[in-house]
C-alpha positions in Angstrom: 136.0 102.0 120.7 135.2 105.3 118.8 135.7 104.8 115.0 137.6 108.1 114.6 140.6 107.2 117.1 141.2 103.4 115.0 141.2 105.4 111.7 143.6 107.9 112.7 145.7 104.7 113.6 144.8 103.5 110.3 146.0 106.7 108.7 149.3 105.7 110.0 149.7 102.3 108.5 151.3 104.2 105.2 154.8 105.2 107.2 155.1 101.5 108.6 157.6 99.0 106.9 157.1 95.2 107.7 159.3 92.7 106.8 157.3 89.3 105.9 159.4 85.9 106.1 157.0 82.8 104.9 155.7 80.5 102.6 154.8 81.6 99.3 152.1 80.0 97.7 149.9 80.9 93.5 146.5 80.1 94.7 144.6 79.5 91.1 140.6 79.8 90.8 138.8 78.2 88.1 135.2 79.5 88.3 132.2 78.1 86.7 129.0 76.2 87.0 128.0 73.1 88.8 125.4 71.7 85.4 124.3 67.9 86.7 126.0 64.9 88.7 128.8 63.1 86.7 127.6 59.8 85.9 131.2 58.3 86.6 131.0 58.8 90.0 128.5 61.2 92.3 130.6 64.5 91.9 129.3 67.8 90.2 130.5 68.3 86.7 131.1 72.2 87.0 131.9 74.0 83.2 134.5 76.5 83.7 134.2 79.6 82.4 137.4 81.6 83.4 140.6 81.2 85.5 142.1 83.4 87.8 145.1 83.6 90.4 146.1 85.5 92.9 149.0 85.9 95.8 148.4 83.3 98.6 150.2 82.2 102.0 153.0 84.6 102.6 152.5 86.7 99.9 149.0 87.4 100.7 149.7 89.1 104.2 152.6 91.3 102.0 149.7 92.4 99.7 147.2 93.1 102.6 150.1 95.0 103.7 150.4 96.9 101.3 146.4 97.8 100.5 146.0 98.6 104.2 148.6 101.3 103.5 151.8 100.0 104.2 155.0 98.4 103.4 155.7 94.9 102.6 159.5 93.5 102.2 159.4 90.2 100.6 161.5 87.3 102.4 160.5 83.9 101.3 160.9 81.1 98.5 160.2 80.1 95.2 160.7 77.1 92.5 162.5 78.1 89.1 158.8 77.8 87.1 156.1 79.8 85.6 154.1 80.0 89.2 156.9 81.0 90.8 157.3 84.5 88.0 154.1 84.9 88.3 153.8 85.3 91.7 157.1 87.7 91.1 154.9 89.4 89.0 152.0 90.2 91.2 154.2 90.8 94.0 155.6 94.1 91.8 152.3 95.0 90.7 151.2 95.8 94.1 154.6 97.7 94.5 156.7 95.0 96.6 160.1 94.1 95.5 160.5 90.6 94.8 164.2 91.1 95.1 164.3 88.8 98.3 162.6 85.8 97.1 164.9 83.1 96.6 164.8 80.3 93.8 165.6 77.1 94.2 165.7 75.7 91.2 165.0 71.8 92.9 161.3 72.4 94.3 158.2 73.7 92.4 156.2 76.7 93.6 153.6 75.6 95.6 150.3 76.3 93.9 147.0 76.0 95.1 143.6 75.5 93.0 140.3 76.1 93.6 137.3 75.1 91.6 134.5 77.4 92.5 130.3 76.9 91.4 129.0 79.8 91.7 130.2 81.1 95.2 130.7 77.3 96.3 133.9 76.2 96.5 134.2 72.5 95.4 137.5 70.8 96.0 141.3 72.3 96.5 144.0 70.5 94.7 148.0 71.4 96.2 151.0 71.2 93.9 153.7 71.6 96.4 157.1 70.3 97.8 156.9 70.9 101.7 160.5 69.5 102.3 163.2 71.6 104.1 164.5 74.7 101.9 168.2 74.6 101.5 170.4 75.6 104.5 171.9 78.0 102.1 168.7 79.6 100.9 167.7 79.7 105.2 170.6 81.5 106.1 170.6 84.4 102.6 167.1 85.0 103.9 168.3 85.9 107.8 171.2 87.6 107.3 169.3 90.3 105.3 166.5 90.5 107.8 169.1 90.9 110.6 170.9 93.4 108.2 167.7 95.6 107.8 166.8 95.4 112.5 170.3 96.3 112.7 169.8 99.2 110.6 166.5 100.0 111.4 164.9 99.9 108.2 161.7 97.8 109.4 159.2 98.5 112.1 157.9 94.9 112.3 158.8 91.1 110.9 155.8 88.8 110.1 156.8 85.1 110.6 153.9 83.4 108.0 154.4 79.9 108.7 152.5 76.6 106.4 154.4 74.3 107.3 156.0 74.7 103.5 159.6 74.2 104.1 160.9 77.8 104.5 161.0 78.8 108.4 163.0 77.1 110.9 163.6 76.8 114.5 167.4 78.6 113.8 166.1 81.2 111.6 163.8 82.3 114.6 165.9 81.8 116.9 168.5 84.5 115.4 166.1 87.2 114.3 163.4 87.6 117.4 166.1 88.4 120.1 168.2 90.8 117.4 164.3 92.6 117.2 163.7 92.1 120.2 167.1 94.3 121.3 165.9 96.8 118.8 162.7 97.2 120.1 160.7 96.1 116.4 157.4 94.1 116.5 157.7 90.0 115.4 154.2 88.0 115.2 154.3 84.5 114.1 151.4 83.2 112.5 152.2 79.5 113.2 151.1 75.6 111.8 151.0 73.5 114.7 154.2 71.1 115.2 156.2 72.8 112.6 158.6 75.0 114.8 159.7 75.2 118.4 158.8 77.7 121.2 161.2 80.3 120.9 160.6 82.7 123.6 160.2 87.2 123.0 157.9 87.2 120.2 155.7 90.2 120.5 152.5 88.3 119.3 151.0 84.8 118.6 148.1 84.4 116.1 146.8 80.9 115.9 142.9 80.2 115.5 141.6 78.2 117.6 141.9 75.1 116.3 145.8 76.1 116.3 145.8 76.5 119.8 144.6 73.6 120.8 146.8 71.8 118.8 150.2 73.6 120.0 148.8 73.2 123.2 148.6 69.3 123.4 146.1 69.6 125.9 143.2 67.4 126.7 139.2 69.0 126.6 138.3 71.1 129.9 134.6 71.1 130.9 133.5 74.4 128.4 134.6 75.9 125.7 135.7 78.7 127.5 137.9 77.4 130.3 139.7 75.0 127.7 140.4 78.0 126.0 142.2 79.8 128.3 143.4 76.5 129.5 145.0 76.2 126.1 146.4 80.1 126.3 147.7 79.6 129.6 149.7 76.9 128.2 151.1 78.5 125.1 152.3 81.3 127.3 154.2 79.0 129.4 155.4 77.6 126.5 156.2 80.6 124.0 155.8 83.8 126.6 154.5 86.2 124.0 153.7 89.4 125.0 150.1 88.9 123.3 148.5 85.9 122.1 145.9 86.7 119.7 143.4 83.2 118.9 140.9 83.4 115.9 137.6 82.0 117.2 135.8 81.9 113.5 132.4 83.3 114.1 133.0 84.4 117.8 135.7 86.7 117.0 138.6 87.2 118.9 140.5 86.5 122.4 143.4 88.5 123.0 145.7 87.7 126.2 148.3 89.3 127.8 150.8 88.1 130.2 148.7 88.3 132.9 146.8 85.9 131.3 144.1 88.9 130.8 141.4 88.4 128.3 139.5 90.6 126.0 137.3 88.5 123.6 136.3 90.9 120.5 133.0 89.9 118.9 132.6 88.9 115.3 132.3 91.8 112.8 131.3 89.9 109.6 127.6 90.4 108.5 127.8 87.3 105.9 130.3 84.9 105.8 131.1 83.5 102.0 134.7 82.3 102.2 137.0 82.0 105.0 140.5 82.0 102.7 143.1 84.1 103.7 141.4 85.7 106.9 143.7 84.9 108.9 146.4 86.6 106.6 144.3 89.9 106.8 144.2 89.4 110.8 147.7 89.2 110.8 149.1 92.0 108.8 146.0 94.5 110.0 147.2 93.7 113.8 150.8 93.7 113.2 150.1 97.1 111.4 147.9 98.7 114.0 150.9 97.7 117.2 153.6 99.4 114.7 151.3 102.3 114.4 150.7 103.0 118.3 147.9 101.2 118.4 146.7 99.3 121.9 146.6 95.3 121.6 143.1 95.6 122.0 142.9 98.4 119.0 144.9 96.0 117.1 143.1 93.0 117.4 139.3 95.5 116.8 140.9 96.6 113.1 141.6 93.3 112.6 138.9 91.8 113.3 137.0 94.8 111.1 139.5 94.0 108.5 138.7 90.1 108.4 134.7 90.1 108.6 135.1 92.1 105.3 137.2 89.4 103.3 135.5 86.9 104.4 132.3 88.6 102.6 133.8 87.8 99.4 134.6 85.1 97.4 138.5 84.0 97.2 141.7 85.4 98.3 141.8 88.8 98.5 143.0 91.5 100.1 141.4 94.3 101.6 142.0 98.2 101.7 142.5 100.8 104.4 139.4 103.1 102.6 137.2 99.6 103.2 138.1 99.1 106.7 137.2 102.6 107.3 133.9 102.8 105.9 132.9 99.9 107.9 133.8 101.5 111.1 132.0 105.0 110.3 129.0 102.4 109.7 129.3 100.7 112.6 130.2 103.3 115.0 
């Protein structure tokens, strides 16, 4: 694909308002040195030498939104604590209103952390309550969502689901036919076993690993035909119009509902930390279809978009100006 046609559709990202409905998450980095092997058991004993956090889960696709040039609406949940207004407070630095977030003062915010040596990461400890969010708190969240289809102040609704206790099988069910009816983009970005096929959903984005999980099916001969073996069956099951499946160093497959295929290679040149990919896949795709883009443009600037995050070391976002470059390098 010619560079200069996907930045002109990158160039249009900054008009495009998406609505993001998902699980929240602080994900804390405390980065030092790996010095010798603890004598109390064989681990590394890493010295610290500074702490960092950083918008993760849901709130990372908003902020990718938001550096690839467009609009992020906040919809998800929080726990009445200091993770929880600090994630409040890096939402608003990066210009999206946390208005939306709900508290519930019951749970804690969940809150990742990473101990990093060097560019290694270590171990991951979760501070979290995955247990259903209030009914309540559920049905806030979807009535403003519905509120702003009907009144056609979003051109897209992210579903970012970890399995954290925010989405539901009723909350999807009510807000993918109402955009659906109203012609707006929904892609689900979904944890295996945690929801129910609902049916009109615009896009898919497991990785493979995912798939093959939703799918429930057993191993076919290759690699290749279980894959579309597994596609096949979450089109039965879910009949997207695209299913979009993360293949880690191979790229891409993208399927229609034909059951068509176009695999798009790997663009990552050196691959540090896989974190939050699959958030920059998501919002760069969902971005792209909003901005007139083909699926198969859609799925190339995300794919651009991920192999340059995964680069680095950490969550982090990555900008419209970067994802350009690399195409005018490339192409």
């Amino acid at each position: 694909m010619k560079a200069n046609k996907l930045i002109s559709i990158i160039d249009r990202f900054r008009k495009k308002r998406i609505a993001v409905i998902g699980d929240l998450m602080l994900d804390v980095y405390l980065w030092g040195r790996a010095t010798r092997i603890s004598p109390e058991a064989p681990v590394p004993v890493v010295s610290i030498d500074r702490t960092s956090s950083c918008l993760g889960g849901a709130a990372n696709v908003m902020r990718n939104l938001v550096t690839l040039g467009g609009s992020a609406l906040a919809f998800g949940m929080i726990g009445d604590d200091a993770d929880g207004r600090e994630l409040c407070r890096q939402l608003a630095e990066y210009g999206i209103n946390p208005e939306s977030v709900c508290v519930d003062p019951m749970r804690q915010t969940t809150h990742k952390q990473r101990v990093i040596a060097g560019t290694q990461q270590l171990l991951r400890v979760d501070h979290e309550d995955a247990s259903p969010a209030p009914v309540r708190l559920r049905e806030a969240i979807t009535e403003k969502v519905l509120a702003l289809i009907e009144a056609g102040e979003v051109d897209a609704v992210i579903f970012e689901d970890y399995a954290k206790g925010l989405l539901s099988d009723e909350m999807l069910a009510a807000i993918v036919p109402a955009a659906a009816r109203r012609g707006i983009i929904t892609a689900l970005d979904p944890k295996p076993g945690n929801l129910s096929p609902v049916r009109g959903l615009t896009v898919i984005k497991p990785n493979r690993q995912e798939a093959v999980a939703m799918a429930a099916l057993p191993p076919g001969n290759t690699p290749e035909t279980e894959l579309d073996g597994v596609a096949a069956r979450l089109q039965q099951q879910w009949e997207p119009e695209y299913l979009l499946i993360s293949l880690a160093a191979e790229g891409m497959a993208l399927y229609d509902r034909k059951g068509m295929k176009t695999v798009i290679p790997t663009r990552a040149r050196e691959v540090f930390d896989v974190s939050g990919a699959g958030d920059t896949v998501v919002a760069a795709f969902t971005l792209a279809l909003a901005a007139g883009a083909a699926p198969a443009e859609a799925a190339e600037i995300g794919n651009y978009a991920a192999g340059i995050v995964v680069g680095k070391v950490g969550t982090v976002p990555v900008a419209a100006d970067e994802v350009k470059k690399e195409l005018n390098r490339e192409n």
